[in-house]
C-alpha positions in Angstrom: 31.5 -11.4 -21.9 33.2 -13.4 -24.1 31.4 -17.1 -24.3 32.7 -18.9 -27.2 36.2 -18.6 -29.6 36.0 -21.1 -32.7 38.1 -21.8 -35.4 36.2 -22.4 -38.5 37.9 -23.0 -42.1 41.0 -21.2 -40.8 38.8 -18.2 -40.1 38.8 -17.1 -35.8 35.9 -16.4 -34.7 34.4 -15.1 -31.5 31.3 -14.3 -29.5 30.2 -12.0 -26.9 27.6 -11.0 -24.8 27.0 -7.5 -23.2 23.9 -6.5 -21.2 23.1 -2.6 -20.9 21.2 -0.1 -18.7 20.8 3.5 -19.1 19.2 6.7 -17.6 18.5 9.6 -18.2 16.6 13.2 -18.0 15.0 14.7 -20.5 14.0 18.4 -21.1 12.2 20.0 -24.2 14.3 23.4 -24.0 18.1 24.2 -22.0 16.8 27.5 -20.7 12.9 26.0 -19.4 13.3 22.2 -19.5 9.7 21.7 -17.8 9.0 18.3 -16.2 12.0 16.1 -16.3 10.8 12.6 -15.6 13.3 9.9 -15.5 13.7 8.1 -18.2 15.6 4.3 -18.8 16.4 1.4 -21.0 17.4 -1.6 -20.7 18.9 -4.6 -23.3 21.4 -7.1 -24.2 23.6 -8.0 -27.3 25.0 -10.8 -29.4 28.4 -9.5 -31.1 30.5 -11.9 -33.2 34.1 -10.9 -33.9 36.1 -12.1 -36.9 39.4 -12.4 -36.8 39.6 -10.1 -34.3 38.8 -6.8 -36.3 35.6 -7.1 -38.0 32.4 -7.1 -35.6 29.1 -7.8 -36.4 26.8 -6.9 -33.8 23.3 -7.4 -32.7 21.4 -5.3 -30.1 18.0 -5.8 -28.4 17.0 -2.8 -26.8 13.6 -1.8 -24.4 13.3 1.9 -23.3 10.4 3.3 -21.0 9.7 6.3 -24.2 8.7 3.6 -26.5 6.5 1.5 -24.2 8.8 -1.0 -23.6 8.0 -2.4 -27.2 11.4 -4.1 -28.4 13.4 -2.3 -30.8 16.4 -4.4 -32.6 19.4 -3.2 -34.0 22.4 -4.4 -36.2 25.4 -3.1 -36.8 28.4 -4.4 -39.3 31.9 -2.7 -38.0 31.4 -1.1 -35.2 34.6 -1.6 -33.3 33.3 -2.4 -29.6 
């Protein structure tokens, strides 16, 4: 969701907001997986485009394997 576009020293700039969810099954071996409990995540994300082709982006993420504990990431270019 884009929230904000600015115009700062010439420079565009613009900001977004993204939530995610995921889910998934996961099995220790294709041929015997064993138990296959559900597994998910949840998080959401600050991204700041400028001018329109280089993306900075900043990711909160929670999964159910780590405890819930937080886990942030940043990423410099990725293009969405």
């Amino acid at each position: 969701w884009r929230f904000l576009d600015v115009t700062v020293f010439d420079q565009q700039l613009g900001f977004d907001a993204a939530g995610f969810l995921d889910a998934g099954l996961v099995g220790r071996e294709l041929h015997d997986p064993g138990p296959m409990p559900l597994k998910t995540g949840l998080g959401g994300a600050l991204r700041v485009a400028w001018n329109k082709n280089f993306i900075i982006r900043f990711d909160l993420g929670f999964s159910s394997i780590e405890g819930w504990q937080v886990s942030p990431y940043l990423l410099i270019g990725n293009p969405f």
